[in-house]
C-alpha positions in Angstrom: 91.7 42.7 92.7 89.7 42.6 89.6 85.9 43.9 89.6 83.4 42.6 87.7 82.7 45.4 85.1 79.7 46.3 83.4 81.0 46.3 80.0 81.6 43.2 78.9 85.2 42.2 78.1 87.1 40.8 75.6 90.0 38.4 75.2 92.6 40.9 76.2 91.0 41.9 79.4 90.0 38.5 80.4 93.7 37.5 79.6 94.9 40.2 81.8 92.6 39.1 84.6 93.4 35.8 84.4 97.5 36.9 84.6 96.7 38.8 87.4 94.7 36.4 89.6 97.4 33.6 88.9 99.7 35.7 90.0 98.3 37.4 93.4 100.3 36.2 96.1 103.5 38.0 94.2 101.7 40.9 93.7 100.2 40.9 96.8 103.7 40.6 98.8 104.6 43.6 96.3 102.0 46.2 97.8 102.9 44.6 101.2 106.3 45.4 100.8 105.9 49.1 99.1 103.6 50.2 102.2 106.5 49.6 104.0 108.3 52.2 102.4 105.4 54.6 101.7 102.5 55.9 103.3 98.8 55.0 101.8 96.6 57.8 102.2 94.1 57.3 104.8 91.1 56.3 102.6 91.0 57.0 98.7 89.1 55.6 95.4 90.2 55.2 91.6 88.4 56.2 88.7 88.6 53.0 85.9 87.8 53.0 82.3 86.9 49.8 80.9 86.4 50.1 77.1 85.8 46.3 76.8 89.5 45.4 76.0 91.4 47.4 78.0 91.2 49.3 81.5 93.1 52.6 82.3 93.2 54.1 86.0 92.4 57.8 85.1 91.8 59.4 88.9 93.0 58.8 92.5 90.4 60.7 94.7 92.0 61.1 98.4 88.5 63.1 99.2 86.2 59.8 98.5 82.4 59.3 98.2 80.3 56.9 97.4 80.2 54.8 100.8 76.1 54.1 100.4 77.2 52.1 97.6 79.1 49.1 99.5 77.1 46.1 99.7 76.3 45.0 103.5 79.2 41.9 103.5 81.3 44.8 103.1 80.0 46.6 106.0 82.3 44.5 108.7 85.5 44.6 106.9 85.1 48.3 106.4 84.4 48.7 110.2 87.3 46.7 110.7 89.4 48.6 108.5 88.6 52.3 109.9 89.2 50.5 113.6 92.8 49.2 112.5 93.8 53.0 111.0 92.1 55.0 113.1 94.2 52.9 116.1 97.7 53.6 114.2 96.7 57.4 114.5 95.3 58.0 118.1 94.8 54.4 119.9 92.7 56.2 122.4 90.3 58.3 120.3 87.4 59.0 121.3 85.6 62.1 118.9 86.2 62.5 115.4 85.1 65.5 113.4 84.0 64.8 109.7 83.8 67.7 107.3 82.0 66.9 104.5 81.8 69.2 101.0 79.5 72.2 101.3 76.8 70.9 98.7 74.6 69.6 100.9 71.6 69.7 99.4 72.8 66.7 96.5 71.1 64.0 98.7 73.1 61.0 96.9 76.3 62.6 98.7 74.6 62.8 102.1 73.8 59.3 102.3 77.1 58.6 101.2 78.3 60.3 104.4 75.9 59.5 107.0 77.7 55.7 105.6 81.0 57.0 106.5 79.7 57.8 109.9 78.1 54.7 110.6 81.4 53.0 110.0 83.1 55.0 112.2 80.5 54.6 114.9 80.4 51.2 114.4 84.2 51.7 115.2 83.8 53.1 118.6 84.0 56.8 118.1 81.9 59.9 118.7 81.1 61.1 115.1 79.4 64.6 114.3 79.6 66.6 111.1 81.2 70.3 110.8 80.6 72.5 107.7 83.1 75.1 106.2 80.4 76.9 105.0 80.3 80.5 106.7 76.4 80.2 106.2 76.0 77.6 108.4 75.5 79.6 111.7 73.4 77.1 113.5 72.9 73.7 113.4 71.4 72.2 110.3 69.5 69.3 110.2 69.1 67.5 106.6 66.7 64.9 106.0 67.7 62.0 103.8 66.3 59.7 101.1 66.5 56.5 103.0 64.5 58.4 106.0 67.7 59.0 108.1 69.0 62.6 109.3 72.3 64.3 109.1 72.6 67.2 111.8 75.3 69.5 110.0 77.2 71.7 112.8 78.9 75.4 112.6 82.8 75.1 113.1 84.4 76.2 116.2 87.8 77.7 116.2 89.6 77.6 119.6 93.0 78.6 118.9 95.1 75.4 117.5 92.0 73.3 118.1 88.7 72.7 115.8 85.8 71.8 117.3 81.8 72.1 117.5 80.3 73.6 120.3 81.1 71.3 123.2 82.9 68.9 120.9 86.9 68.3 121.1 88.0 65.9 118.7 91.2 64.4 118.5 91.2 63.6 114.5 89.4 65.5 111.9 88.4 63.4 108.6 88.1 65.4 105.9 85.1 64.9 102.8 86.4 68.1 101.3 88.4 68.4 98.3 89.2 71.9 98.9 88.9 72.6 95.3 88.2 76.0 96.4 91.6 76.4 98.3 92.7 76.1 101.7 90.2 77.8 104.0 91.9 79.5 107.2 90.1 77.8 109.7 92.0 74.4 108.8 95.8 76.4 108.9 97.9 75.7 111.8 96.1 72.6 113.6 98.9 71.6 115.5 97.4 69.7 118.1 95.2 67.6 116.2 95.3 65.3 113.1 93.9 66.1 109.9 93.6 63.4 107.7 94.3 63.5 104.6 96.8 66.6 105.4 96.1 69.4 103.2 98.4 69.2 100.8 96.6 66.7 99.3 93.4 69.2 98.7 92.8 70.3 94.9 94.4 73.6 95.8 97.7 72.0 95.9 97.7 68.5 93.9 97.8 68.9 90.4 97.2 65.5 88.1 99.5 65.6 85.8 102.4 65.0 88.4 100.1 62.7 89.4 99.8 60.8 86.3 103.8 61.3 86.1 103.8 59.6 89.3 101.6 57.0 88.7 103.8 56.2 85.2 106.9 55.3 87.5 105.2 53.4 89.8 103.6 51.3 86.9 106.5 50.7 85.5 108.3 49.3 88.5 105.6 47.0 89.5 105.9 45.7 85.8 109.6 45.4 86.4 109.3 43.9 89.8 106.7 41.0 89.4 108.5 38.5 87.8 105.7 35.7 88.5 103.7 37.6 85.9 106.4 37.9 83.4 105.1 37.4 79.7 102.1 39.3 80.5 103.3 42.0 77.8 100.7 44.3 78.5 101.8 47.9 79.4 99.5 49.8 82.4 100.6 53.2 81.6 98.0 56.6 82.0 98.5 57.7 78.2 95.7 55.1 77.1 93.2 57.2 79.2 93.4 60.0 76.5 92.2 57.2 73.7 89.8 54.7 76.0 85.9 54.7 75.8 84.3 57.0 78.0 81.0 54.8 78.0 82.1 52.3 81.1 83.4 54.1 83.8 83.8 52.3 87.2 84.9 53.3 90.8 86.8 51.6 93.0 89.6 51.0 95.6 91.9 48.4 96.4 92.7 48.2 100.0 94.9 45.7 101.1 93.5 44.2 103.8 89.9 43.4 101.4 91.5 42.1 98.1 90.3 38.4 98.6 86.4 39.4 99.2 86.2 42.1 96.1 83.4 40.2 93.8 81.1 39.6 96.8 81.8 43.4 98.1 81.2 45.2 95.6 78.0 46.4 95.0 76.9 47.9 91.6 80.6 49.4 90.8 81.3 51.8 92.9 83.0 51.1 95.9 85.1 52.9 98.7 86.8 51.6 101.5 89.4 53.2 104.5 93.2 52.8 103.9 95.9 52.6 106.6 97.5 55.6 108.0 101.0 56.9 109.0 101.9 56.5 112.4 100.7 59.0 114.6 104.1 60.5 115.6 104.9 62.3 112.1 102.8 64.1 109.4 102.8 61.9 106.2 104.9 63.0 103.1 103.9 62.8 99.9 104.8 59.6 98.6 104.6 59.2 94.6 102.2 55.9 95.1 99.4 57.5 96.2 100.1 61.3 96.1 100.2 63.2 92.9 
C-alpha cells in the first residue's frame, strides 16, 4: 500500500510504513469488508504530500489522469481490472464512449487518454472519444508525442441516448471534471450508464465535506484495526494545511493491486480502474469515496 516516495523519509514515516505492512492482511479484510457496504467510485486517484516525516492525503480526483504513467507490469492488471468493473456494469458491452476534458491541445493529457483507451480495448470494447466542446463540429484528429493519434468526435444527441455518428454505446466513461458545470447534453441519460454519475463533477462536490468525510472515515479505520493498535499516529486532513508542498505524489489504491504497488508504479504517479456498483441501481454517494 505504501509507494516509494521521492523525498526521502524519516523515522516516523518509515515507522508508519513498517506498522502498516505488518499489519496488511487486517487492513486489507477492513477495505474488503467496507466495499461491501459502500460503493468505490469507478476509477479515482489521491493527491499525497510527503514532507519527509509525515504524508497527508489532500485530494480524491474521481475524474483521473495520468494513465501514460503506469509502468508496463501494470498494464495487465489494469486490463484486468477495467474487465472485472466494466462486467459488474453491463456484462455484455460492447461500445463505450470516453469523454475526455476539452483541453486538448495539452499533449501530456492526450497520451494519458489514448492509455485509458488502450486498456479498455485491451478489455474487449469498442472505444472512441466524444468532446463537449460545441467547436468541435467534425471529427478532429490530434497527433501525439509518442507518434500515436487520438481522433476526437462531435457528440450526438438522440433523445435519452449519446452517441457519435453511427456509435451507440451502452456506458459512457467520463475524463471530465465538469468544473465548468453540468452541460445539458449529459442531463437525463436514462438508458445508459454514466460513470462516475454527475454528481460527483466539480459543479456539485465541494472538498471540504469531502475532507469532513474523509476525517470520519480515518478515524474509524483507526478505531477498527486493532492489529495495528499502538501505532499512535493520527491520519487526519488538518496536517495538509502545515505539510511541505515540495514532494507531492499521485496515486490510487485499488484493491485488487495492493500486493504489486512497488513494481507498478512508475515515477509516482499512478492511476488504476475501481470496481463499480451493480448495474441495476445508480450509486449513492457514499462518505468513503464521495465528498
Amino acid at each position: 500500500m505504501i509507494p516509494h516516495l521521492i523525498t526521502s523519509s524519516s523515522d516516523p514515516v518509515l515507522e508508519l510504513e513498517q506498522r502498516i505492512l505488518e499489519a496488511q492482511p487486517a487492513i486489507e479484510r477492513w477495505f474488503r469488508l467496507e466495499w461491501m457496504e459502500h460503493t468505490p467510485p469507478f476509477y479515482s486517484s489521491v493527491d499525497l504530500r510527503n514532507a519527509g516525516f509525515k504524508l497527508a492525503p489532500v485530494d480524491t480526483n474521481l475524474f483521473p489522469g495520468g494513465f501514460n504513467n503506469l509502468s508496463p507490469d501494470m498494464m495487465p492488471l489494469a486490463v484486468q481490472a477495467a474487465m472485472a468493473a466494466i462486467e459488474k456494469i453491463c456484462p455484455e458491452a460492447k461500445n463505450l464512449l470516453v469523454i475526455p476534458e476539452n483541453h486538448t491541445r495539452n499533449t501530456f493529457y492526450l497520451e494519458n487518454v489514448a492509455t485509458l483507451m488502450r486498456i479498455f480495448r485491451q478489455a474487449g470494447l469498442n472505444v472512441r472519444l466524444g468532446s463537449l466542446d460545441e467547436s468541435v463540429t467534425e471529427p478532429l484528429h490530434l497527433k501525439l508525442p509518442s507518434g500515436g493519434e487520438l481522433l476526437v468526435e462531435p457528440l450526438v444527441r438522440n433523445k435519452l441516448r449519446l452517441g457519435l455518428k453511427d456509435f451507440d454505446p451502452c456506458t459512457i466513461l467520463l475524463n471530465n471534471d465538469l468544473s465548468g458545470g453540468i452541460p445539458p447534453i449529459l442531463q437525463g441519460l436514462h438508458e445508459q450508464y454514466l460513470l462516475p454519475p454527475l454528481h460527483a463533477g466539480w459543479a456539485v462536490r465541494r472538498k471540504s465535506n469531502h475532507f469532513h468525510a474523509y476525517d470520519d472515515v480515518a478515524k474509524k479505520f483507526a478505531n477498527s484495526s486493532a492489529s495495528i493498535r499502538g501505532c499512535s499516529t493520527r491520519i487526519s486532513p488538518n496536517a495538509a494545511r502545515s505539510i511541505s508542498t515540495n514532494a507531492t505524489v499521485r496515486t490510487v489504491w485499488p484493491r485488487q493491486w495492493t500486493a504489486c504497488w512497488p513494481k507498478c508504479a512508475k515515477n509516482t504517479r499512478s492511476t488504476a480502474s475501481r470496481k463499480n456498483p451493480s448495474p441495476s441501481s445508480r450509486p449513492t454517494p457514499a462518505p468513503t469515496a464521495w465528498g
